[in-house]
N, C-alpha and C positions, 0 to 999 in steps of 0.2 A: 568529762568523765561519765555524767547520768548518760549522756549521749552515748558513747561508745559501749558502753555497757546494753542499752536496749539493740543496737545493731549486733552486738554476739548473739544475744538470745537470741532476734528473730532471723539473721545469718543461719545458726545452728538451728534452731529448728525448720528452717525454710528450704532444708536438703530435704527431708522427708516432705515438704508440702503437696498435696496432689493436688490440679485442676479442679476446683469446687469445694476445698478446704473450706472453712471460712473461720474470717477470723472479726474478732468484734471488738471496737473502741470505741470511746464515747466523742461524742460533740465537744467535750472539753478540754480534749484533750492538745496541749504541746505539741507544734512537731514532731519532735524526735520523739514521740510519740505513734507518731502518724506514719512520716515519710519510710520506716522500715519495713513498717508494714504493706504500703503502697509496693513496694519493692518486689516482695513476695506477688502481691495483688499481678504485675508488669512480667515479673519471669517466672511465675512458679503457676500464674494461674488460679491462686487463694480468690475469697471474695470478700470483701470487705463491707462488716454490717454496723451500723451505727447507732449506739444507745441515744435517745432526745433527753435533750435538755429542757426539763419544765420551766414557765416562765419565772418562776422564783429562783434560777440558777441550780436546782435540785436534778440529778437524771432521774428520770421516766423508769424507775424499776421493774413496773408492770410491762410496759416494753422490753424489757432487758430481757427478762422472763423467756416472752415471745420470741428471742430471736435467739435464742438457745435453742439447740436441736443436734442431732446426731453427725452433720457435719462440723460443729464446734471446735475446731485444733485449738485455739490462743483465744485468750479476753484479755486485753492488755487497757488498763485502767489508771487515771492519776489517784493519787491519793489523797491531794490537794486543787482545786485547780488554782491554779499560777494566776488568773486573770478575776474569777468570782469570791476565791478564798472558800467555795466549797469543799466540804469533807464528807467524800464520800461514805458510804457503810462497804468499808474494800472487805467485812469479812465476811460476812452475810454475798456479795457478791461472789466473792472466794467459794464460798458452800456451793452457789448452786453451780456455777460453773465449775468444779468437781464433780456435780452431778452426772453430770453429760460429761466425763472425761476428757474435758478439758485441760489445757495447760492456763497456768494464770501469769500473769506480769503487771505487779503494784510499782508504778512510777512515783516516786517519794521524794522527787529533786525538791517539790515545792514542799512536802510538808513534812519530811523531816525535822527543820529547822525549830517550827514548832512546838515539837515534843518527842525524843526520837524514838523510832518505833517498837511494837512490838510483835515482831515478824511471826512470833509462834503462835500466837494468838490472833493476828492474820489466816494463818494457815495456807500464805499462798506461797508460790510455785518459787517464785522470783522476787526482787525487792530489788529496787535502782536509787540511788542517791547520789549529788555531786557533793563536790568538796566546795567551791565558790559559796554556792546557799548554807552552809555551814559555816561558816566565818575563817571557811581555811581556803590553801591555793586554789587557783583557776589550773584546767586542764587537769585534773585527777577527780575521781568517784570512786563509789562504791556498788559490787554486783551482788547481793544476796541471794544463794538459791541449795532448795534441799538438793543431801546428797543425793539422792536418785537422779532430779532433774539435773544438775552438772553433770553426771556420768554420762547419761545419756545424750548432751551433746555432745558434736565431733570437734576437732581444733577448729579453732577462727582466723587464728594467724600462724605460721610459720617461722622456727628462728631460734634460736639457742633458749632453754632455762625451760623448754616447754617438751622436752623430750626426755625419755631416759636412754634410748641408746638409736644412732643413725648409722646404717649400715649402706653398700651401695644397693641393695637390692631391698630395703624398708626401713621401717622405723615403727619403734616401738615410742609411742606416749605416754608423756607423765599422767597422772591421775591429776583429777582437779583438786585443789583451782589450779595448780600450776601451768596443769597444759592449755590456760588460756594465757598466761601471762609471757609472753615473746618476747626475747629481746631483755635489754637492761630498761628495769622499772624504772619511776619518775618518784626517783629515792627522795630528794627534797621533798618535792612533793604529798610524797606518801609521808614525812617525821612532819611536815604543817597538817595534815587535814588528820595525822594521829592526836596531833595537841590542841587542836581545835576541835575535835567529840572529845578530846578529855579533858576540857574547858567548860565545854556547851555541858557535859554530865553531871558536872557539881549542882547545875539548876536543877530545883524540881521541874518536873515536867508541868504539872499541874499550875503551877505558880507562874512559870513563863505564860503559860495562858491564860490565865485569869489576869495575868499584867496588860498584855498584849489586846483581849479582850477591853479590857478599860479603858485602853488609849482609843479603840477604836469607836468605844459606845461617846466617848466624849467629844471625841470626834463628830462625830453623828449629831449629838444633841448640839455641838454649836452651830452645825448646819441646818436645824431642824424649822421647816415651814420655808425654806427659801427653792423661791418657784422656779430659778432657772437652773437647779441644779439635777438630776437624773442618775438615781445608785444603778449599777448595771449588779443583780446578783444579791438576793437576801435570801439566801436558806436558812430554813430553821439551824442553828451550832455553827454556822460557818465561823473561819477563821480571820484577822486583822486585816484584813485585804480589804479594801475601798477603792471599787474599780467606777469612774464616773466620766460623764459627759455635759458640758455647759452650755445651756442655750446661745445657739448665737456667735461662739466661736469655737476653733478648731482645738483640739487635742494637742496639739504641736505648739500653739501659740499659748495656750494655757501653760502648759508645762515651762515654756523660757519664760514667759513671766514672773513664776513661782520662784523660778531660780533666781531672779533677780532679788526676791526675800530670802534665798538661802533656805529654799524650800525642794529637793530633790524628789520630784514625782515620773514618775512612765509613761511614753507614750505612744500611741502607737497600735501595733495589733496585737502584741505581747505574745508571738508568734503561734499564734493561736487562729487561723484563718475561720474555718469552720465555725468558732464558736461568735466570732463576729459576726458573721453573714447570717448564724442563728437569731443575734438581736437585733438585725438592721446596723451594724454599726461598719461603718468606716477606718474609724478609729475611737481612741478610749483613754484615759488619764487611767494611771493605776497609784496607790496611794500606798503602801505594805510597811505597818507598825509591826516591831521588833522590840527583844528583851531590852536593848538599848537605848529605846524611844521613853521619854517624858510627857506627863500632862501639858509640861510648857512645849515639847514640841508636836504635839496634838492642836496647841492654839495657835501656835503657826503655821498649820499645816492649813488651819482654818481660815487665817486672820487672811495668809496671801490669797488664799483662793479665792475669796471676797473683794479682795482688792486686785486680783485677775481681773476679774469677774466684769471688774468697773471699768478696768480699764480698755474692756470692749463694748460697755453696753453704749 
């Protein structure tokens, strides 16, 4: 769903793109973050500019800055990243890329689930969220965007519930959102990920993160002094995310290990290319504490990693 959501936007606005547009995403960013825009970059002739990632997993703002300028169409941004548990500053980024009339797009798949958002106080363009990272079905999301910006784009797809009247010689279109939604919706779909945000709502926001937080500092402090261990990603506020690397052995063997404790970790590039090649990395274990997660399962998250650990050295 986050998927299909950032392809309409940059679909729709990739009919107006001109040759030398540019558009700008960070090193941190998710595919489906990326590959849409590459899209544009391949048929429309956009150029695609990239904010760095500090070694502390922070973006380079001061760069960001810099690569603002009057070609500026899209700044498309996580909100989270999926792989560092960075949080960005999406609204301060938001500002200045309004300055330069820019269009904005905050990808929220990862950090919605953390706390859900507050789009106005964002003040950006767009907002993307799936249903899966929310504790509801796979294959459905969410598209946030002001009325302007919906109006403004054209259909995406084709197909009955998106029209108001088809004639043989035109068609008149629905007003958004309808005229984005074609075809019969993924109604199950949509009554799970309705009662899954009005589940996730009854939490405080605040509370979910200071829980989540704690699982993760404890986390931390039982792995604290142990030399063959490597955090990829410490921003100052970052979120539960524990993305790491083990002396010695592979990311893929680590993780079936874990599992043999009954310990479910990630592994892999967390489809996130870019931001690998950023740290030298191959690949990467990812760790991600949840309102669900316990201090006892912070000690096992610890205890098997330890006992991976051994069972390669």
């Amino acid at each position: 769903g986050g998927t299909e959501a950032i392809n309409l936007v940059a679909a729709g606005i990739g009919q107006s793109i001109q040759p030398g547009d540019e558009i700008i995403v960070s090193q941190m960013e998710h595919h489906s973050n990326i590959v849409p825009w590459h899209l544009l970059r391949e048929r429309r002739g956009a150029v695609l500019k990239w904010i760095p990632v500090l070694d502390d997993g922070s973006l380079d703002m001061a760069a960001y800055a810099d690569l603002l300028g009057p070609k500026t169409r899209v700044v498309a941004v996580t909100h989270m990243s999926n792989v560092l548990g960075t949080i960005n500053p999406v609204a301060e980024i938001t500002r200045m890329a309004h300055a330069v009339g820019a269009t904005v797009l905050i990808d929220g798949c990862q950090g919605a689930v953390h706390g859900l958002p507050d789009v106005q106080a964002i003040g950006c363009d767009f907002y993307v969220l799936t249903g899966h990272k929310l504790y509801g079905p796979t294959g459905i999301g969410a598209l946030y965007g002001k009325t302007e910006a919906l109006e403004a784009l054209p259909p995406y797809q084709g197909g009955g519930e998106m029209i108001e009247t088809v004639e043989m010689d035109r068609v008149t279109y629905a007003k958004p959102p309808h005229r984005f939604e074609a075809g019969t919706p993924p109604i199950l779909e949509a009554i799970g990920l309705g009662a899954a945000i009005e589940w996730l709502s009854q939490y405080d926001k605040a509370a979910i993160d200071a829980h989540e937080r704690a699982l993760y500092a404890h986390a931390r402090q039982r792995l604290e002094g142990v030399n063959w261990l490597k955090i990829i990603g410490e921003a100052e506020g970052k979120g539960a995310i524990l993305t790491f690397t083990v002396e010695g052995a592979h990311a893929h063997d680590i993780a079936q290990v874990m599992d043999r404790y009954g310990v479910a970790v990630r592994a892999g590039l967390h489809c996130a290319e870019p931001l690998a090649k950023r740290f030298g990395l191959t690949s990467s274990a990812r760790a991600s504490f949840a309102l669900y997660n316990t201090i006892e399962d912070a000690d096992a998250f610890a205890d098997a990693l330890i006992k991976a650990r051994e069972f390669f050295a």
